[in-house]
N, C-alpha and C positions, 0 to 999 in steps of 0.2 A: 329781143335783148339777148345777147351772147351772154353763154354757160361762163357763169366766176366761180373761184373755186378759193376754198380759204383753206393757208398753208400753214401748221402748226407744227414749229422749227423747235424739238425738244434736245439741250444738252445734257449726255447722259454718257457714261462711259461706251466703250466700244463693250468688253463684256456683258454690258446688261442688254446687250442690243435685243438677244433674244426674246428673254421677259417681255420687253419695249415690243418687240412684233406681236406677243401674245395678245397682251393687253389691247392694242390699236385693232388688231384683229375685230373682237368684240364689238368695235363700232361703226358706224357706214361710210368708213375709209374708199376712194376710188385709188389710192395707190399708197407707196412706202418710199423715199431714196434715203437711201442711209449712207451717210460719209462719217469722216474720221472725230468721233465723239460727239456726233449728231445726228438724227433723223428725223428724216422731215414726212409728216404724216395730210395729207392729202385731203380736203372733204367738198363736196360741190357744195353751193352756198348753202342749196335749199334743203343739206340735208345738214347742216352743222347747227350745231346749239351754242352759245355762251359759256354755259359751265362745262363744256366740256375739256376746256384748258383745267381746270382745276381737279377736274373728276379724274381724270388722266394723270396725274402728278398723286393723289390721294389712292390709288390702284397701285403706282409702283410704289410708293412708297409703302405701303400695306408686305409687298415682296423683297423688302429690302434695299427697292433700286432710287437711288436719289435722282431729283430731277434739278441739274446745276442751273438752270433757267431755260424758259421758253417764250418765244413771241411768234403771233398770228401776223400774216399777212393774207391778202387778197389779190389776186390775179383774175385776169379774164383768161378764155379758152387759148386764146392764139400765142398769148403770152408765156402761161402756163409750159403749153407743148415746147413754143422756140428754144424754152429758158432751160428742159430736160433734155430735149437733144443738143441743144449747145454743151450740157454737162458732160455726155457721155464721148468721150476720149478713146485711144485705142489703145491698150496695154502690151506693152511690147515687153513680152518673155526675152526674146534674145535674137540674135540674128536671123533662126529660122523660123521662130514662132513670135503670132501676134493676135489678140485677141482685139477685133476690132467690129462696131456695128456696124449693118448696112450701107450706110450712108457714108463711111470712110475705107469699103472696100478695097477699091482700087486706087487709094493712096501709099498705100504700103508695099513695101520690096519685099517683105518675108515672105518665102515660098509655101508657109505651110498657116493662112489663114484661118481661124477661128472668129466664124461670124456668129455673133452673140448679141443679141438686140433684144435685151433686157425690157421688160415690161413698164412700170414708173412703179413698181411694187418693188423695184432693187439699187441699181445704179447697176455700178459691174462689182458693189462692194470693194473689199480689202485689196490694194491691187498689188501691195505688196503680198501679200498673201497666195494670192491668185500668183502670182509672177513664180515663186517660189515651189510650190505645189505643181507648177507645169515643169520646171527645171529637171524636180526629181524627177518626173511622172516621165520625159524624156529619157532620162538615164536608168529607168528601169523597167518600164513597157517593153515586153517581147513580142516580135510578132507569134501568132496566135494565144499566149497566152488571156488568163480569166483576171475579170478585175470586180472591184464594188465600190462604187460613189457614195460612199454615206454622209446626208444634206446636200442636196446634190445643186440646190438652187437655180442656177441659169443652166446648169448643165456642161458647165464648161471641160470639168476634169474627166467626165464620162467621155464626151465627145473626143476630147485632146486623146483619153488609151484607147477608142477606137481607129485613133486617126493613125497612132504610132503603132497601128496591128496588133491592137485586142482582139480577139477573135469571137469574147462578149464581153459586156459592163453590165451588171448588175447596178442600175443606180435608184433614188429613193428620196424623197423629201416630206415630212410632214405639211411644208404647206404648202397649200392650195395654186395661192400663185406661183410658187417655184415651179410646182409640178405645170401648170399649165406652159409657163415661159419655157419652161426646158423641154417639154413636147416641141414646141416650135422650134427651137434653136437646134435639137436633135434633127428635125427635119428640115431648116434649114442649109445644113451641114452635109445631106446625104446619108445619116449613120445608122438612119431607124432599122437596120437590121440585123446590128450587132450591140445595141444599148435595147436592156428593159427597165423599164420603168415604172415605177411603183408609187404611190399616194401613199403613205405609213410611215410610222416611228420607232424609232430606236425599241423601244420599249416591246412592240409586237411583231416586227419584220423579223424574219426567218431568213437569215444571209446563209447563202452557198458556197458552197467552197470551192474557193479562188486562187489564182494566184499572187495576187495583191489586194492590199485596200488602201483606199485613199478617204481620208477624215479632213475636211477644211474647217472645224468646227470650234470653240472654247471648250478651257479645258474643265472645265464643269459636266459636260457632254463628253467630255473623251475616256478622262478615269474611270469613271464605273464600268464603264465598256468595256472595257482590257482584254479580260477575259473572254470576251465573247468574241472582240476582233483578232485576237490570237487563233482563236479555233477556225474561225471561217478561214485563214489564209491555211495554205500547205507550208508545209515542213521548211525551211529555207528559203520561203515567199517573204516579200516585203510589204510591211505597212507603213503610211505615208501621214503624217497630220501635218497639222497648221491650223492658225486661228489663236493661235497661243503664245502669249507676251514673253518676251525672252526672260524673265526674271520665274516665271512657273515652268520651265522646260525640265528641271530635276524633278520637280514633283508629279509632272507628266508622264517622264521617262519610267520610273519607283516601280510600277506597276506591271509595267511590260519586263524589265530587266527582271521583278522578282520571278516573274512565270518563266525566265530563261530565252528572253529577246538579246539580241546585241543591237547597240545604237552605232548606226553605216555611217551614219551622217546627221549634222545639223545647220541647217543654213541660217542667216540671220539679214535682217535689211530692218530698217529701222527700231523701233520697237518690237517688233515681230518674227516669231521665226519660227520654220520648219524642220520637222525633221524625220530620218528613214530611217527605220526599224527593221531588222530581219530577225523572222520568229523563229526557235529552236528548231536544229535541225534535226531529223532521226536517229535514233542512237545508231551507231556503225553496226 
């Protein structure tokens, strides 16, 4: 009998996504795809339970996260696979840049390919997001300068300031499967010799001092940080976020501006939007 795999489709804000990976974490999930106010969490048949729809919904709720509804489906193996990689699309940053998996390589005109062939523990996430976050990363990568990934996921903005001549990337993810998927996609890529790469969090990694840093993260994760991502960059280097609803960009900003940032820039594409920071420069 072929491997079934039962799909438990949770609606839940894009902000809580994080919480929502903790939690699923926890249980013997084979993957994650997360789209736009939904994630879909993965389990082979023989290891899912009944209550575990309910248990799951009573865990975020415990963390504040509501769960707007959810329903179980069941797929077989073949189906499962066709229906993930039919999902996964190529995200076209702009003329020269496209982040695109495997299997849509060589469809693409953009000269400067980003093959990202995301685990079933991701999708390509936020693609506004991701589009955005490579825009900057383009217009302020120097060749040889230093850069830092922080949640670095599939890997892709690590890879993207190696490609535009980092000379290294410091990059990072707490989890598990990020770190595994962005191993690969780093080595896909050719870059494994100017990206390092680390298993750890916000809370214990020791960032280096860089010439920029790039954050694709909410902004519950970004604020407290300020401070510490101020310091890792040099003097007149730029920091880069995203991950953040355009209606919280002020209170994003608050932080950085008090320490003596200037705001370069703010991009916006739907709900969402990025924006570039440059950290105080030395006193004359």
């Amino acid at each position: 009998m072929p491997t079934r795999y039962v799909m438990l489709t949770l609606s839940i804000h894009e902000e809580d996504s994080d919480v929502a990976v903790g939690i699923l974490s926890g249980y013997p999930i084979v993957g994650i795809e997360q789209g736009l106010d939904t994630m879909t969490a993965c389990f082979d048949q023989n290891d899912w339970q009944p209550d575990f729809e309910a248990a799951i919904a009573d865990e975020l709720s415990v963390l504040g996260v509501k769960v707007h509804g959810s329903h179980v489906q069941i797929l077989d193996d073949r189906n499962w696979n066709a229906e993930w990689e039919s999902s996964i699309e190529p995200v076209v940053v702009n003329e020269r840049i496209v982040i695109v998996p495997e299997w849509h390589t060589e469809d693409m005109p953009q000269s400067m390919r980003l093959v990202i062939t995301p685990k079933m523990s991701f999708g390509t996430g936020h693609h506004s997001t991701t589009r955005m976050m490579c825009r900057l990363l383009e217009k302020h990568v120097q060749p040889g300068s230093s850069w830092i990934d922080v949640g670095t996921g599939t890997g892709v903005l690590a890879i993207l300031a190696a490609r535009l001549g980092a000379a290294s990337v410091f990059a990072f993810d707490n989890d598990e499967w990020s770190y595994s998927n962005a191993l690969e996609n780093i080595d896909r890529n050719g870059v494994g010799g100017s990206i390092r790469l680390e298993h750890t969090d916000l809370q214990s990694v020791v960032l280096p001092r860089s010439t920029g840093l790039a954050a694709n993260l909410y902004r519950h994760l970004v604020i407290p940080f300020a401070s510490a991502f101020i310091a890792a960059v040099e003097p007149g280097g730029m920091i880069i976020l995203s991950g953040i609803l355009r209606y919280d960009a002020d209170e994003v900003c608050a932080p950085f501006l008090e320490l003596g940032c200037v705001c370069d820039e703010i991009l916006s594409e739907t709900e969402w939007c990025a924006i570039a920071l440059q950290t105080p420069k030395e006193a004359a």
